[in-house]
N, C-alpha and C positions, 0 to 999 in steps of 0.2 A: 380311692386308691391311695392317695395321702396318709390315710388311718393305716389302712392294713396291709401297703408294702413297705418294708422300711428303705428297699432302693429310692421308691418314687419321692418319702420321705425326706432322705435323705439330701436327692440332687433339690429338692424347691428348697429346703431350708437354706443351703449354700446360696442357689441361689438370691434368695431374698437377704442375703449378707452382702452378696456385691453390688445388687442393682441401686441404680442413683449415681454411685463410683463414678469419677472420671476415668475414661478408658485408656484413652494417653492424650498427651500432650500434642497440641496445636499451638503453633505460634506464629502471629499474623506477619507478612512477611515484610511490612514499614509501621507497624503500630508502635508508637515509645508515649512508655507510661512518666508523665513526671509528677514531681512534688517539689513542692518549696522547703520539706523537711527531710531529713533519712528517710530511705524510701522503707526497709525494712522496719522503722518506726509503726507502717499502719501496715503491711502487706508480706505474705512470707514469699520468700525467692527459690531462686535454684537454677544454678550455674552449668548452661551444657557443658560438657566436658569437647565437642568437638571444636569448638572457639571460644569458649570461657566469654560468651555474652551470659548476662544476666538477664532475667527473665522471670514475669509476674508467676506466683502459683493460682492466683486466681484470675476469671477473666476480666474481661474490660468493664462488662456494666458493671460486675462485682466491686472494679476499683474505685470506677466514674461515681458510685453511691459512696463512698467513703471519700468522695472530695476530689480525688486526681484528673489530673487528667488527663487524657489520651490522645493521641494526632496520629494520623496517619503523613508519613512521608514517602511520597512515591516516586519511584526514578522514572523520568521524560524522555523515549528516546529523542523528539523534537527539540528537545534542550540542546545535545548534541549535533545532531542536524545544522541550526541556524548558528552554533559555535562555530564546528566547522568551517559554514560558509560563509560566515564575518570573517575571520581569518584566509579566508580565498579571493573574499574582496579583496583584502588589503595586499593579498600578492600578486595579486592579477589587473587590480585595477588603482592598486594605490590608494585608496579611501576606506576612511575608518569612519565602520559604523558604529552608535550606541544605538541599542535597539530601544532604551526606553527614553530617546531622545526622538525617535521618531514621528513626524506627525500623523495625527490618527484621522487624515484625510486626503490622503493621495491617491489621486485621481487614477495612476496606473492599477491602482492595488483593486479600486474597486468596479475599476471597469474589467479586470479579471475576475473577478468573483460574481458581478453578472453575465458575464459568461459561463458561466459555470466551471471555466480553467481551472478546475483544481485539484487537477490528479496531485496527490503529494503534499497537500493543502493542510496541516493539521484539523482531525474532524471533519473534514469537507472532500474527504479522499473520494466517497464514495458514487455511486450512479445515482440513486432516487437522490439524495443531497446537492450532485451536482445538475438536476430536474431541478429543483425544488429553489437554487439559486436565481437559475436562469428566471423561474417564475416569478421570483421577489425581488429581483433586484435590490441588493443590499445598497444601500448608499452614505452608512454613517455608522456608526459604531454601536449603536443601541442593537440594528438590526442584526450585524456579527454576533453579538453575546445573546440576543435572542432567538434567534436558530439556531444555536446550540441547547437550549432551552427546550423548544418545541419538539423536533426532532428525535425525538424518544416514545417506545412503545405505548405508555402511554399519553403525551397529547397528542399521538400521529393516532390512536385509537378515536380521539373526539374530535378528530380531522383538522385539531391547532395548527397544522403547519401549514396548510392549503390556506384555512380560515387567515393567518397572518397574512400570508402574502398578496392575497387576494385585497385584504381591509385595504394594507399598506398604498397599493397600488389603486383605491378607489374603485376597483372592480369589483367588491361586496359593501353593502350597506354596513355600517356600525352599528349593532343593534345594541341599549344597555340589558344589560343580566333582568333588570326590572325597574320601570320608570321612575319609581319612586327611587332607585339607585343612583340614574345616571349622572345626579351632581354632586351627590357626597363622593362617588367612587371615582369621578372624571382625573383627578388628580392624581390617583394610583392607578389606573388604567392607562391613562391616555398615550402615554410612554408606546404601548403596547396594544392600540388599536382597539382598546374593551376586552383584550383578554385577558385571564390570568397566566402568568407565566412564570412568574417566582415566588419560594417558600414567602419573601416578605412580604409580597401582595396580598397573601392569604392573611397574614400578622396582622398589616393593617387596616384590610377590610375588617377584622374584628374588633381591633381601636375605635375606629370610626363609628360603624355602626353598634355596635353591640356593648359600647364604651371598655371595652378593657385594655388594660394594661401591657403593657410589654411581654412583660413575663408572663402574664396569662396569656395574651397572647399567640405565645411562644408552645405554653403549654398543651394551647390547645392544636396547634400544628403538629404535636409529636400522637396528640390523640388520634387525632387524623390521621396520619399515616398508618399508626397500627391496625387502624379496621375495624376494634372490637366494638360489636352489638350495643354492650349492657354501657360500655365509656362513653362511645358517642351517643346515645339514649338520653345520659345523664347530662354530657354536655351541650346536647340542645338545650336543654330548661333552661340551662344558663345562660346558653346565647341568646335563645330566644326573650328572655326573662332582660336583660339588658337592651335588646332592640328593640323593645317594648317602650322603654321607660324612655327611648331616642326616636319616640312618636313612628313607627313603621310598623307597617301589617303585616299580618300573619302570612302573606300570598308574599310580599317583599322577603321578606325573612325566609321563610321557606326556600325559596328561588334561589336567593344567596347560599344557603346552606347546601342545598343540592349540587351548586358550582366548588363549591370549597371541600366537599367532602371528597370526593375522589379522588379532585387533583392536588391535594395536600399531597398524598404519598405518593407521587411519584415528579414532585414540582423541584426544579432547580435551586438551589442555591444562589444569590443573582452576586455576591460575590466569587461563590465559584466558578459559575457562566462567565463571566466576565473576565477573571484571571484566565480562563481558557481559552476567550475569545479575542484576549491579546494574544495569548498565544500564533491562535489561529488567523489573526489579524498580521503578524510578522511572519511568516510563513507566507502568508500571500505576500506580500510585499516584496518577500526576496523574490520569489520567484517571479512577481512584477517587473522587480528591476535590478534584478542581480540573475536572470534564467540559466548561466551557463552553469554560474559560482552555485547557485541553489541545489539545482538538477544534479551538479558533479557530487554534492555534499549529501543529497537523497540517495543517489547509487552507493553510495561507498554505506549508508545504512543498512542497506541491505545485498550487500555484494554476497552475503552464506542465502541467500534464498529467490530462487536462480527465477520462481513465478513473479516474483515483484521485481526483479531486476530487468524481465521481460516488458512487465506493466510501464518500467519506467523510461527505459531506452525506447520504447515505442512513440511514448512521449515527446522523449526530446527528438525523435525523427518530426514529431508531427510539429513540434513548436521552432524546427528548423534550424536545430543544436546538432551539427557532425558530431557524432559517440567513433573516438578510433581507436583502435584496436591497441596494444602495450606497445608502448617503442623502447626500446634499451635506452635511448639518446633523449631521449625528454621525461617521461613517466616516470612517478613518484610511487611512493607505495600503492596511494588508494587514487581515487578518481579523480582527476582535477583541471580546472578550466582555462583554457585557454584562448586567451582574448575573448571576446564578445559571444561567440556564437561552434566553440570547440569543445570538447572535452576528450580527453585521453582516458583509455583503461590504466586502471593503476595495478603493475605488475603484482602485487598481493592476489593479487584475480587468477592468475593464472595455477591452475592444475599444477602440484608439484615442484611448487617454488616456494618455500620457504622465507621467512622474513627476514632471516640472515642472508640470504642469497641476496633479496630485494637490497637489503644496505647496504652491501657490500658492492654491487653493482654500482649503486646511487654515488657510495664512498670513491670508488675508482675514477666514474665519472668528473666528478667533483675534481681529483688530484693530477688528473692526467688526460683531463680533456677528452669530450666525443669520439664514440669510437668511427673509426671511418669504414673499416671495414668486418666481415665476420673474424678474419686470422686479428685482426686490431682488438677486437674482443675481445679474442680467447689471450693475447697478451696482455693485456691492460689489467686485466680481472685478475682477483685472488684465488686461490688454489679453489675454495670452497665452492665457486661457479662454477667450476667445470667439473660440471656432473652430468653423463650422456643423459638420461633422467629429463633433469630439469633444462636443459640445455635445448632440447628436442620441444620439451613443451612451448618454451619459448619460440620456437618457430614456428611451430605450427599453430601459434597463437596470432602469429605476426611480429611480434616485435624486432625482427632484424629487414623486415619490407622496406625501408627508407634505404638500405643500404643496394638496392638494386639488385640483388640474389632472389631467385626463386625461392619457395620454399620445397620444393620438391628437390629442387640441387641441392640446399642444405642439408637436407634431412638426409640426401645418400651420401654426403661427405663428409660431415661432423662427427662420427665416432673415430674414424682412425687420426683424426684433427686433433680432438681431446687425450686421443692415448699419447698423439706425440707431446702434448703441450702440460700434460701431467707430467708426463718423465722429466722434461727440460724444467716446471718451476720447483719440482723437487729435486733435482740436482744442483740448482741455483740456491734454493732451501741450503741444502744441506755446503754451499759454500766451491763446486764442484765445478761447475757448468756456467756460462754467460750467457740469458737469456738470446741474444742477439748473435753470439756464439757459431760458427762452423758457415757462416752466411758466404763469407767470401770477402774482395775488396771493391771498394770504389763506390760510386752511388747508389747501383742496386741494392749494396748494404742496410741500406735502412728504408727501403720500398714497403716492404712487407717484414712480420715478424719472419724468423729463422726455426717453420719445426720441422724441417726435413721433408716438409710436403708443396709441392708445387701444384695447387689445384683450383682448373678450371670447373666453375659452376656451372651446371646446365641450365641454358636459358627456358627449357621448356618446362611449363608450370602442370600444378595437377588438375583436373578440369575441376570446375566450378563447382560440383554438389558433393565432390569428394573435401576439396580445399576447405568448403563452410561445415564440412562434417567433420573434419578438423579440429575444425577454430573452435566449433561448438562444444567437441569436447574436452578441452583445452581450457574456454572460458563459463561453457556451460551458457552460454550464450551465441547465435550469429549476431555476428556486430559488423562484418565490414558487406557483410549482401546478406540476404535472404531470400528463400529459394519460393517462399509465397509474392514477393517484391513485380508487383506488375500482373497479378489476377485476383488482387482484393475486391474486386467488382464482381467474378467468380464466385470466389465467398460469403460475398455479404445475399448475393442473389439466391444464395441456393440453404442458408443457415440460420439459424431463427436468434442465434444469438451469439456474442464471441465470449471465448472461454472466459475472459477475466470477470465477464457479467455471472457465470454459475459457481465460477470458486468466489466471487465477489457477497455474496449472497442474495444475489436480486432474485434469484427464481427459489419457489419454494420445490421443499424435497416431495420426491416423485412427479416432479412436474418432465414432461414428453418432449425432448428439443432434439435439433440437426444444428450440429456444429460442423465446423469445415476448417482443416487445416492440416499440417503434415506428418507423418507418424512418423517422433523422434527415437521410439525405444520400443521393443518388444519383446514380451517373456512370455516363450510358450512352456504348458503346464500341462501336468495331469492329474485327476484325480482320483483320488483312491477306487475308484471302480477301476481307471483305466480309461477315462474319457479326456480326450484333450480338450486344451482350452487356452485361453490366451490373454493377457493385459497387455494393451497397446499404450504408450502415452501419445496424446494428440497435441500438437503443437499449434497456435495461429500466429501473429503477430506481437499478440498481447499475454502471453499467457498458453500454458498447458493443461491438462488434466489426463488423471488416468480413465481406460474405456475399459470395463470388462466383457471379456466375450464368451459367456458360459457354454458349457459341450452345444447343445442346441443351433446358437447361431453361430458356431465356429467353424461347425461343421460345414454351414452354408458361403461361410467367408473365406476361408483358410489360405488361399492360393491369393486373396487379394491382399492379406496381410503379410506387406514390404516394407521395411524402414525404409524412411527417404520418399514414399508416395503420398501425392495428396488425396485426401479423402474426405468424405462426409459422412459423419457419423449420427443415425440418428437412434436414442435411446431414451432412459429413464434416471434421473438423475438422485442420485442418493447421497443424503446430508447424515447418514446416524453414525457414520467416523466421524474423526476430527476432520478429515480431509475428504470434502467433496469427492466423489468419483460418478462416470456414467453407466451405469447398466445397457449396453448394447445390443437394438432390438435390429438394425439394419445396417449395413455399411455400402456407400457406391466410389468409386473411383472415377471420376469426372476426365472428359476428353477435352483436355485444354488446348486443343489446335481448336477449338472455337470461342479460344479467351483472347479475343482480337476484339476489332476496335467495335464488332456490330453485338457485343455481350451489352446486355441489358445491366442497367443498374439501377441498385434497389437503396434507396434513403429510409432509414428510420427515424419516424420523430415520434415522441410521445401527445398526444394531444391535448396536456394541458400548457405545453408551448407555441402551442401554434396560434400565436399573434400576427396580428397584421402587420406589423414593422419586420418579423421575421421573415411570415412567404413572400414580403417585398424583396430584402435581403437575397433570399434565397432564388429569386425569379431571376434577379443580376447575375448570380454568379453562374446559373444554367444557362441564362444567354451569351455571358463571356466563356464558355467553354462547349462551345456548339461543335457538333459533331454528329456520329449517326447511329449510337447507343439508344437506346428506349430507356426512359426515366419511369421509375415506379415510384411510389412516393406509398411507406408502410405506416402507415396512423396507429399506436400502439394506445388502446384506453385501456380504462384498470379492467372491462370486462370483457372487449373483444377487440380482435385487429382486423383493419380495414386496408387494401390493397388499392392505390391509383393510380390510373397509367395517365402518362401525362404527354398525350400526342401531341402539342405544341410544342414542346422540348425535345431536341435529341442532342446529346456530348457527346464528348471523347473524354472517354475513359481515362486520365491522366493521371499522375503525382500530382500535378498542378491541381486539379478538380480536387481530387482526396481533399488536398490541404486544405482547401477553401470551405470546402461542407464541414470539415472535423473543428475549424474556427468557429462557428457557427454554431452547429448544431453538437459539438462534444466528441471525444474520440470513438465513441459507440454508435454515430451514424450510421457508418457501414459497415457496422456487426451482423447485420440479418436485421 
C-alpha cells in the first residue's frame, strides 16, 4: 500500500517526521535543576508565559549526564500540622517547644506507638501499620526509621515487616543470608535483625564482600534497581569475580546476590527513612503529649475533607478530647485547644461564613468584649455579620448555645432582628441615627441593645435528629451527639468492617462486606431506559462512603431508603475510581428496641496480636465491665476468620467498655 497509494504514502512519511518528537511539555511539580554556572551556559530554557518560571528544555537524566543537578523539593502537609501545634502549645499551655531539641526517647511517645495509637501519626496513619506497630513494639529510633523502610510493596512482599518485628522481639530465630556471611555482614545487619533494609546495606555488603568501592558500589545499586537481564548478567562476573578473590564460595556469593538483587529496587534510602522518621517520630510525640494542641492542629488540616475530619473527631472522642461545636465567644478561625482535654470548632468550619465574617467577629470581640446575649451580638458586630445567610448558619451550627437560646427560637426570630439592626448601623453609618437611640430613659436604657424589637425566645428546642441534621449540615460533621452514640455494639455485631477500613484501603477491590451505619444523603436517579436507581451515602462513626443501588436491587429496597435511618449494607466494594464506592447487593434496616443491654458484642482482633500479655489485658477489662451481653471474640487471619463466644464473659454494653477495648485493641475493634 505504501508503493501504490499516495494517501497511505503520504500519512507514514509525515508520520515518521514526527515520531521520537517530544509531544508537550511536562514539568515536575518540585524538581529544581541547578548548576554552579549559567544555567543556559549547558541547557536550553523557556520561560512559561503563565508565571514566567523558567524551565529545563530537556529532561532531568538528559541534565543529570551533563553534570546538574537535580532535587526534588516537596511540600509536607505534616510540616504544617506540627507548626501549628507548636504554636498552640505555647497559647494554651505556655511552653515552647523546639522540635529538633527534643529527645528521641520519651517514654510517652513510644508507648503510643506500641499501641499502635496512631491515627494521625505521620506514615503510621494507617490500620495494617497500626497491626504491625502493636506487633513490634518500637522502642528507640532505629525501629521508627525502620518500619518505614519495610513497610512497602515490596519488603511487605518478602514478608520484611513481620520478619522484623518478629526477630526484634525474639519471636524468630536470626538466621545469616549464608554462614559464611554471618560475621562479615554482622556489622551492617545487626542494626536491623539480619535483614536488609536500606539502599546502603546493599552498598556495603558489596565493599565488604565483593571488595568495591563506594562508587562502584553505588553503581551497582542503580543496576540493581533497573532490572535489566544483559547488566545484571555482566555484573555478576564482577561481583562474583571480586568475592572470589575475598575467599567465599560460589553457594555464599550466589545467596548474597539473590538477597540483593530484588531488594535493591525497591530498598529505602536510610537517610531518607530517617528524615521521615523524625518526622514521624514528632508527630507522635505531640500527640503523646500535647493530644488536645495536636488533634486541634490535625482537624483544622483537613477541615475541606469532611471523611477525615470524621476519622479524626472520632478519635478524639475515643482518646477523651470534648470536639465542641463554634462558639461566637471563644472560637478562633480554625480548631483550637483548650486546656488539656477540649477543643473548639473553629468558625472557618462553618457553612457560609466567610473569613471576613470570622475576623470580623473575632475583631468585635476583641474591642468590645463577649457577647452576652444574641441582640448583644447583632450590636457589637460590624455591618458585614449580619447576613440572615450566615447568621442562621451560625446557629444552627451552635455557636450562639452558651448564651442560653434555643436554636430553634433563634432561627424563627433572627430575620426580622437583622432587618431591624441593618437599618439602625446604616443610619448610624451614615451619621443619622444613635445605635442606642429611641430606647427610652433610665436603666432599662442599656439592658438590651435598641432595634425596635422586644423578643422573647422559645425555650423549646428542635428534637434531637432534626437539631444534629442541622449541625451536620452546617459543619458537615455531627459534633455535639450522634445519632449512632449508644448502639456501636449493634454495628460492630452485625458489619464485617467500618467504613474508614474500605476508603482506608485495607480491603481489596471486589472484596464482599456489610457495613452498618446511617444514611446521611440520598440521590435517587434514573436511567436512560427509565429505570430507577439510587446513591445512598452511608455514614458510621468514622467515616462514610457512597452505596450504589442499581435498578435490580432498588427495586427490592426502595421504601427502605430514608435519610436519617440506620442500615446495613451489604455489597461489593469497588476501587477502579479514585474514590472507593459500594456496589449494593442487599440492604436490612435493624430493630434497634433490641439494642439494649442483652445485644451481643463482637471484638475484633487480628491474630497476629494476640499475645499472652494482651488476652491478659483484655480478660480485665471484660471482668470490670460485667454485665449480661454475650462477648464474641472475631480472630481475623490473613486467610480466614474465626468466630468465639466467650461464655464465661458477659458486659454491659457501655462508652466506658468501648473506650477501654479501643485503648487496647485500636479504634477498629469494634468495626465488625
Amino acid at each position: 500500500m505504501y508503493e501504490n497509494e499516495p494517501d497511505v504514502k503520504k500519512v507514514i512519511d509525515t508520520a515518521k517526521g514526527v515520531e521520537g518528537l517530544v509531544r508537550q511539555m511536562g514539568v515536575h511539580a518540585a524538581g529544581v535543576i541547578m548548576s554552579s554556572e549559567t544555567i543556559t551556559d549547558h541547557v536550553p530554557v523557556w520561560v512559561r508565559h503563565t508565571d514566567g518560571v523558567t524551565i529545563t528544555q530537556w529532561d532531568y537524566p538528559q541534565c543529570e549526564s551533563l553534570g546538574l543537578l537535580k532535587m526534588d523539593f516537596l511540600g509536607l502537609r505534616n510540616l504544617t500540622i506540627m507548626d501549628d501545634a507548636v504554636k498552640m502549645v505555647k497559647a494554651n499551655k505556655g511552653v515552647e517547644l523546639d522540635l529538633l531539641s527534643l529527645p528521641l526517647d520519651d517514654p510517652k511517645t513510644y508507648e503510643l506507638l506500641c499501641r499502635g495509637d496512631t491515627l494521625g501519626v505521620f506514615q503510621f496513619d494507617g490500620g495494617p501499620m497500626r497491626s504491625l506497630l502493636r506487633l513490634m513494639k518500637p522502642d528507640n529510633f532505629e525501629d521508627i526509621s525502620a518500619v518505614s523502610a519495610v513497610y512497602r510493596p515490596g519488603p511487605m512482599g518478602m514478608n520484611s515487616h513481620t520478619n522484623y518485628a518478629l526477630r526484634k522481639n525474639g519471636q524468630q530465630e536470626i538466621t545469616p543470608i549464608h554462614p559464611e556471611l554471618e560475621e562479615p555482614l554482622k556489622e551492617v545487619l545487626g542494626l536491623t535483625h539480619g535483614l536488609i533494609v536500606y539502599q546502603e546495606q546493599v552498598q556495603k555488603a558489596a565493599q565488604i564482600i565483593a571488595g568495591y568501592s563506594l562508587g562502584e558500589a553505588d553503581i551497582l545499586r542503580r543496576v540493581m534497581g533497573k532490572k535489566k537481564a544483559d547488566e545484571l548478567a555482566k555484573n555478576f562476573v564482577l561481583f562474583q569475580a571480586g568475592a572470589k578473590k575475598n575467599n567465599f564460595s560460589d553457594e555464599a556469593i550466589k545467596a548474597l546476590w539473590d538477597v540483593l538483587v530484588p531488594f535493591a529496587g525497591y530498598a529505602f534510602n536510610k537517610a531518607h527513612s530517617s528524615a521521615y522518621g523524625l518526622v514521624t517520630y514528632w508527630t507522635a510525640y505531640l500527640k503523646a503529649n500535647y493530644p488536645a494542641e495536636y488533634m486541634a492542629a490535625l482537624l483544622t488540616s483537613v477541615k475541606d475533607d469532611k471523611d477525615k475530619s470524621a476519622v479524626y473527631l472520632n478519635e478524639c472522642r475515643r482518646m477523651g478530647i470534648k470536639v465542641l461545636p463554634p462558639n461566637v465567644n471563644e472560637s478562633v478561625a480554625n480548631f483550637a485547644a483548650q486546656g488539656d482535654d477540649v477543643i473548639l470548632f473553629g468558625l472557618t468550619a462553618v457553612r457560609n461564613v466567610g473569613t471576613n465574617v470570622v475576623d470580623s467577629i473575632i475583631r468585635s470581640r476583641k474591642a468590645k468584649g463577649k457577647y452576652a446575649t444574641f441582640p448583644d451580638f447583632l450590636d457589637k458586630v460590624e455591618a458585614v455579620v449580619c447576613n440572615k445567610r450566615t447568621v442562621e448558619s451560625l446557629i444552627k451550627a451552635g455557636a450562639f448555645d452558651e448564651m442560653g437560646h434555643t436554636r430553634k427560637g433563634l432561627v424563627a426570630h433572627h430575620e426580622p432582628m437583622i432587618d431591624n439592626v441593618v437599618q439602625v448601623k446604616r443610619k448610624e453609618a451614615e451619621g443619622q441615627f444613635d445605635l442606642f437611640g429611641g430606647m427610652g430613659d433610665g436603666d432599662d436604657a442599656s439592658s438590651e441593645p435598641g432595634f425596635g424589637l422586644d423578643v422573647e425566645f422559645s425555650d423549646i428546642e428542635w428534637d434531637k435528629s432534626y437539631l444534629l441534621a442541622q449541625e451536620r449540615e452546617m459543619l458537615g460533621l455531627y459534633v455535639s451527639d450522634h445519632p449512632l452514640f449508644g448502639i456501636e455494639h449493634v454495628l460492630s455485631d452485625k458489619s464485617d468492617a467500618a467504613i474508614s477500613q474500605l476508603t482506608g484501603g485495607e480491603h481489596a477491590d471486589g472484596a464482599v462486606v456489610t457495613i452498618g451505619g446511617i444514611i446521611s444523603g440520598l440521590q435517587r436517579k434514573m436511567t436512560k431506559q427509565g429505570n430507577a436507581w439510587a446513591i445512598a451515602t452511608v455514614e458510621d462513626l468514622a467515616g462514610s462512603i457512597e452505596c450504589m443501588f442499581f435498578p435490580a436491587t432498588y427495586q427490592l429496597v426502595s421504601t427502605q431508603l430514608v435519610e436519617d435511618t440506620v442500615v446495613f449494607v451489604k455489597g461489593r466494594l469497588d476501587k477502579r475510581e479514585d474514590i472507593p464506592r459500594l456496589v449494593a447487593m442487599e440492604l436490612q434496616v435493624p430493630d434497634l428496641s433490641s439494642a439494649g443491654t442483652n445485644a451481643p458484642v463482637t471484638i475484633t482482633i487480628p491474630t497476629v496480636e494476640l499475645t499472652p500479655p494482651m488476652v491478659s489485658r483484655l480478660g480485665e477489662i471484660l471482668s470490670h465491665h460485667r454485665g449480661n451481653s454475650e462477648v464474641r471474640i472475631k480472630l481475623q487471619g490473613a486467610r480466614k476468620t474465626t468466630v468465639l463466644r466467650l461464655d464465661r464473659h458477659r458486659v454491659q454494653p457501655d462508652p466506658a467498655l468501648f473506650g477501654d477495648l479501643k485503648v487496647l485493641l485500636g479504634p477498629s475493634c469494634l468495626a465488625g
